[in-house]
PAMI-632606 format. One record per residue (C-alpha): x negated, y negated, z; chain; residue in three letters. Coordinates in steps of 0.02 Angstrom, whole numbers. Layout:
! residues N
    east   north      up  lumdo  mivex
       X       Y       Z      A    ALA
...
//
This chain:
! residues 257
    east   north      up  lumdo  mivex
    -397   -1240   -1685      A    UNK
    -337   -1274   -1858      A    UNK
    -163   -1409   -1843      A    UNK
     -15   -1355   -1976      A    UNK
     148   -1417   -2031      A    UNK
     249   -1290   -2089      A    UNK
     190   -1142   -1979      A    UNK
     141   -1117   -1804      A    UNK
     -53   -1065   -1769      A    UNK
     -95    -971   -1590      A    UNK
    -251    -877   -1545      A    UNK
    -215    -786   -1386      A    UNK
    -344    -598   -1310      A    UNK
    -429    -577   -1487      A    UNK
    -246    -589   -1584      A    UNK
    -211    -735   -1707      A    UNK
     -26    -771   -1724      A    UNK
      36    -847   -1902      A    UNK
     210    -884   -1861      A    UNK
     298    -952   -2027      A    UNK
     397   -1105   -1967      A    UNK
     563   -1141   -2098      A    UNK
     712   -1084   -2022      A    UNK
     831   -1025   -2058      A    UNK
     767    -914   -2210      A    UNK
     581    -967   -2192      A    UNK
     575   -1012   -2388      A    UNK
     399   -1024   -2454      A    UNK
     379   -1176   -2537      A    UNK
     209   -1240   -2625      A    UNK
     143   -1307   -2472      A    UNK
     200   -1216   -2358      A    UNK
     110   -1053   -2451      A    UNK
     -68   -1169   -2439      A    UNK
     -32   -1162   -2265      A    UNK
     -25    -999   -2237      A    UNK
    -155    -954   -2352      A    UNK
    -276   -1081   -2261      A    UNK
    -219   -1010   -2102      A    UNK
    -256    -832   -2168      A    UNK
    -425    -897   -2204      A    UNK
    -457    -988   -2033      A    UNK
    -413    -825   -1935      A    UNK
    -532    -690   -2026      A    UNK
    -670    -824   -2011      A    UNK
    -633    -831   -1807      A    UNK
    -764    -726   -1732      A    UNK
    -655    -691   -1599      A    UNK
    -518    -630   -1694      A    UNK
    -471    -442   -1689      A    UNK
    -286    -429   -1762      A    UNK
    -195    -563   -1880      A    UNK
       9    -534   -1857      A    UNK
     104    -633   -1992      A    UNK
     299    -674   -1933      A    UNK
     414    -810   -1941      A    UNK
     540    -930   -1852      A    UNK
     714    -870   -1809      A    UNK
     813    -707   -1829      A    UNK
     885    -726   -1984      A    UNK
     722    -697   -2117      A    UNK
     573    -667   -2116      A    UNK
     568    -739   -2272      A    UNK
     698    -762   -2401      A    UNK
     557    -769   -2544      A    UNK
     473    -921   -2660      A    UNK
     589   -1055   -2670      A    UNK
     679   -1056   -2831      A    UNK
     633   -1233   -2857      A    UNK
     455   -1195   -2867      A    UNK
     505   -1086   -3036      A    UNK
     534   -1202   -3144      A    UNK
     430   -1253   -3284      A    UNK
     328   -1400   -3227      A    UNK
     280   -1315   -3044      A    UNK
     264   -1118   -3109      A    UNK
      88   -1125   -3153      A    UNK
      35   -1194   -2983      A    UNK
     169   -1096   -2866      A    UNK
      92    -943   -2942      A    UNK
     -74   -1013   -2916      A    UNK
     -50   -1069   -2731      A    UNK
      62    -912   -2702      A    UNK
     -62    -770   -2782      A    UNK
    -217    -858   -2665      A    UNK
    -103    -858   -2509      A    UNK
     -72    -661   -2538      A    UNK
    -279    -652   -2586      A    UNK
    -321    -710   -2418      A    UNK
    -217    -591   -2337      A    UNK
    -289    -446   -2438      A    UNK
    -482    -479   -2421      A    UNK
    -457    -541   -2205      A    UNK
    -590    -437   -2130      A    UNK
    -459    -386   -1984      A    UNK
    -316    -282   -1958      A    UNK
    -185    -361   -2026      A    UNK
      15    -347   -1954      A    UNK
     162    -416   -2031      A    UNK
     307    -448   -1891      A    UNK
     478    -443   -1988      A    UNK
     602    -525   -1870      A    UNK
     710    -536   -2014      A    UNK
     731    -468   -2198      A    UNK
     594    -485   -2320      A    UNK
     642    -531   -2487      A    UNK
     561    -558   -2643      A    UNK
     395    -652   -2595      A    UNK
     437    -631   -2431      A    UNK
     408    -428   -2456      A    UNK
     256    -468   -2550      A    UNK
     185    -551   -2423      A    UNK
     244    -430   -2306      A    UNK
     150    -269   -2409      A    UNK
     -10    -377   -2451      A    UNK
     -21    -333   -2255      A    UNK
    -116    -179   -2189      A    UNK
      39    -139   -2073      A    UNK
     208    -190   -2052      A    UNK
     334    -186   -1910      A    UNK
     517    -231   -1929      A    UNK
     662    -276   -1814      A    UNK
     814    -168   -1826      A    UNK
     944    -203   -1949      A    UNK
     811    -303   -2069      A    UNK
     794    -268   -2255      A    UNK
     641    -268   -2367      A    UNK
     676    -269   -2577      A    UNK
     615    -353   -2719      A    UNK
     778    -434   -2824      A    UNK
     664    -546   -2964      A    UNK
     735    -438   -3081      A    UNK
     923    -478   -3043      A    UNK
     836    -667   -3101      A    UNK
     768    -603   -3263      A    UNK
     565    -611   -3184      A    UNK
     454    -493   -3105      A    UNK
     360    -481   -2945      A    UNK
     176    -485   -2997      A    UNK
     121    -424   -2834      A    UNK
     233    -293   -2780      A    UNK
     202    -221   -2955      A    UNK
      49    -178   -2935      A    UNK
      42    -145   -2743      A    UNK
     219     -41   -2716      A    UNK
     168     113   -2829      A    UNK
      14     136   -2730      A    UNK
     125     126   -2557      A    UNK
     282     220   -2625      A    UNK
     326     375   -2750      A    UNK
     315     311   -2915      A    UNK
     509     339   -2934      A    UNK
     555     249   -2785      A    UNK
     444      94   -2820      A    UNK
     542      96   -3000      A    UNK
     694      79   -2920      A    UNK
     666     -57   -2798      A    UNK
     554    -158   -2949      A    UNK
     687    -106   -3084      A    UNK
     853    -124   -3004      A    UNK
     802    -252   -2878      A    UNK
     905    -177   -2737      A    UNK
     877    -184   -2566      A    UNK
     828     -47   -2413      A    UNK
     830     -49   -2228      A    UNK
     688     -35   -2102      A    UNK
     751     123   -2085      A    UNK
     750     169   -2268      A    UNK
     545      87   -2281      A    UNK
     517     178   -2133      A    UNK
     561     334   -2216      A    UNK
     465     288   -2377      A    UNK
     307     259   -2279      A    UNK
     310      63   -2301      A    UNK
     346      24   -2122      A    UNK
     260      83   -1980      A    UNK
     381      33   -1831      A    UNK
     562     -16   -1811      A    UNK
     600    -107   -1641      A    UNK
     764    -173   -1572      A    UNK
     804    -352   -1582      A    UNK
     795    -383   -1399      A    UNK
     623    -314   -1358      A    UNK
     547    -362   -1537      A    UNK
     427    -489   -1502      A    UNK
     367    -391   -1353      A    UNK
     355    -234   -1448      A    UNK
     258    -293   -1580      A    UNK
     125    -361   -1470      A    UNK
     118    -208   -1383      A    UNK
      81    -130   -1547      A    UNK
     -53    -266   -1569      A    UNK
    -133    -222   -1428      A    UNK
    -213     -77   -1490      A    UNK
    -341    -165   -1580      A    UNK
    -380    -298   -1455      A    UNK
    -492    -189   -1323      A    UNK
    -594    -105   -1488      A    UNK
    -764    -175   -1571      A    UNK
    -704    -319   -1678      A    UNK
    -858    -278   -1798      A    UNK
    -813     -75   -1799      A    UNK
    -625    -133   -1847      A    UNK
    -709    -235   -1980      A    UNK
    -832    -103   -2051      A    UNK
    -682      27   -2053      A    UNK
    -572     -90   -2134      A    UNK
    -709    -116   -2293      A    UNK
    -758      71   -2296      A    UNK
    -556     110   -2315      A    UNK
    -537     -40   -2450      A    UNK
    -716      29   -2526      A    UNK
    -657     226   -2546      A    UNK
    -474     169   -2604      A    UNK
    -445     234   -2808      A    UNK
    -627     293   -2814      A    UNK
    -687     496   -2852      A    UNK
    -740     592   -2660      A    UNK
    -904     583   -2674      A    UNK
    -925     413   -2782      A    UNK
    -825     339   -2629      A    UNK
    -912     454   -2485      A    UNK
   -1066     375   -2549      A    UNK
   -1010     186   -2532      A    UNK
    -946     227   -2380      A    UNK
   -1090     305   -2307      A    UNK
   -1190     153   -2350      A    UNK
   -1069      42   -2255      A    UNK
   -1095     165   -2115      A    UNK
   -1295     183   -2126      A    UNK
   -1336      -6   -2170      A    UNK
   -1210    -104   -2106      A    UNK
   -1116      -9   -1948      A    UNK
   -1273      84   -1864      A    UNK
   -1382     -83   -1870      A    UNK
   -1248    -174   -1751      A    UNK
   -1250    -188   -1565      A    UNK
   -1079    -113   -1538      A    UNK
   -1105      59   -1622      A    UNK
   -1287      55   -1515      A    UNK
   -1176      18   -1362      A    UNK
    -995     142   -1399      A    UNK
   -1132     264   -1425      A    UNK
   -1236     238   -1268      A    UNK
   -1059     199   -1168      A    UNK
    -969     357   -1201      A    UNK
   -1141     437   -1148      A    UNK
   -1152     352    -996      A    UNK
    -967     395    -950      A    UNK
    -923     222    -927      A    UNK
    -826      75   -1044      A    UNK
    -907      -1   -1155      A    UNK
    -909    -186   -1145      A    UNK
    -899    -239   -1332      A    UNK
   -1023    -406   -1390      A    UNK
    -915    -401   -1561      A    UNK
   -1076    -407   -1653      A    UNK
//
C-alpha cells in the first residue's frame, strides 16, 4: 500500500479511502496536491478497487482551496501544473468516484470536489468558488460547472464568487446526499456500499461508455457506446457470469475480470 504524508491512504471491501490530512482547513499546498494526485492514480490502478471516496481531516473543511502562497509568481506555473494533474487523475480513474464533504468546499477545494463523479455533503457545509473576489478565475470549475448547473446559476457562483449550502447544491443538482454531522462518516459509507457487491469491470465499462456518449450527437455516441458494449463488456467473464447468474436464479459471484 502506497505510504503518504499529507493524506491518509485505506483500502478496506473494494473501497479506497483518500482522506486529505491538513486540519483545520485542509489547504492544498504543492505537495500535498502530488499526493493526492499520486494517490488518485494508485487507487484506479488497484484491481481490487470498486469506489474511490475523496474527504478530509476534521469538521471544519473539506478544503479551504489552493493555498494563497502557492499564487504567487515564482510557484504559479507549477501549482497550476501539480494542481490541474491532481484534478486529471480524478477525472480519467476508471471507478466510481465520491467526494465526502465533512466540511465546506471552497475554491479548489470545490473543484476538486466536482472533478468527482458524485458528491455527498455534511449538513451545514458550503460549496462556492470566490477566485473572483481575488481578481483570478477557477480554470476548472469554468469549464466543468456549466455542464453540472443552469448556465445562469454557474454565472453567478463563477461571477460573483458567492457561496451556497448543501442544501442549495442539492437543489441545483451538484450534490447527491446531505447527511447530518453525527452519522456522516457512516452515511457516506453506506452510500459507498452500493458499488462494492457489483462487477468492478461492469462499473468500469459503464463509467467509459457514460464519459464516451457525454457532448457527442445520439447516434455518433450510441455507436461508441455500443462498441464498448460489443468489444469490450461482452468479451469479459463477469457479463458471461451476471448473465448466466440471473438465469440460474442464484448470485453471481463476481471474478472482477
Amino acid at each position: 500500500m502506497p505510504k503518504f504524508e499529507f493524506l491518509d491512504y485505506r483500502v478496506a471491501d473494494g473501497l479506497v479511502t483518500i482522506e486529505i490530512n491538513r486540519p483545520p482547513y485542509n489547504v492544498l499546498d504543492i505537495p500535498t496536491m502530488a499526493e493526492v494526485g499520486r494517490a488518485v492514480e494508485a487507487a484506479g490502478q488497484d484491481q481490487t478497487a470498486k469506489a474511490l471516496m475523496i474527504t478530509a481531516a476534521g469538521d471544519k473543511a473539506f478544503s479551504a482551496g489552493v493555498d494563497v502562497m502557492d499564487h504567487t509568481p515564482d510557484k504559479v506555473v507549477q501549482m497550476i501544473e501539480v494542481f490541474h494533474g491532481m484534478l486529471k487523475q480524478i477525472l480519467i480513474c476508471p471507478i466510481p468516484t465520491i467526494a465526502a464533504l465533512n466540511g465546506s468546499a471552497m475554491g479548489g477545494g470545490c473543484e476538486l470536489a466536482i472533478a468527482c463523479d458524485m458528491i455527498l455533503a455534511k449538513e451545514g457545509s458550503k460549496i462556492g468558488q470566490p477566485e473572483i473576489k481575488l481578481g483570478v478565475f477557477p480554470p476548472v470549475a469554468a469549464i466543468l460547472l456549466p455542464k453540472m448547473l443552469s448556465p445562469s446559476k454557474a454565472m453567478e457562483l463563477l461571477l460573483g464568487g458567492g457561496l451556497i449550502t448543501a442544501a442549495e447544491a442539492r437543489e441545483q443538482g451538484l450534490v447527491n446526499h446531505i447527511y447530518p454531522e453525527a452519522s456522516f462518516a457512516g452515511d457516506c459509507h453506506t452510500f459507498a456500499k452500493q458499488f462494492l457487491s457489483l462487477s468492478r469491470v461492469a462499473l468500469v465499462y459503464t463509467k467509459k461508455a457514460i464519459r464516451e456518449a457525454s457532448g457527442k450527437p445520439f447516434f455518433e455516441a450510441l455507436f461508441n457506446v455500443e462498441q464498448i458494449y460489443l468489444k469490450e463488456l461482452m468479451h469479459t467473464a463477469d457479463a458471461v457470469e451476471g448473465l448466466n447468474s440471473f438465469m440460474e436464479k442464484r448470485k453471481p459471484v463476481w471474478s472482477n475480470s
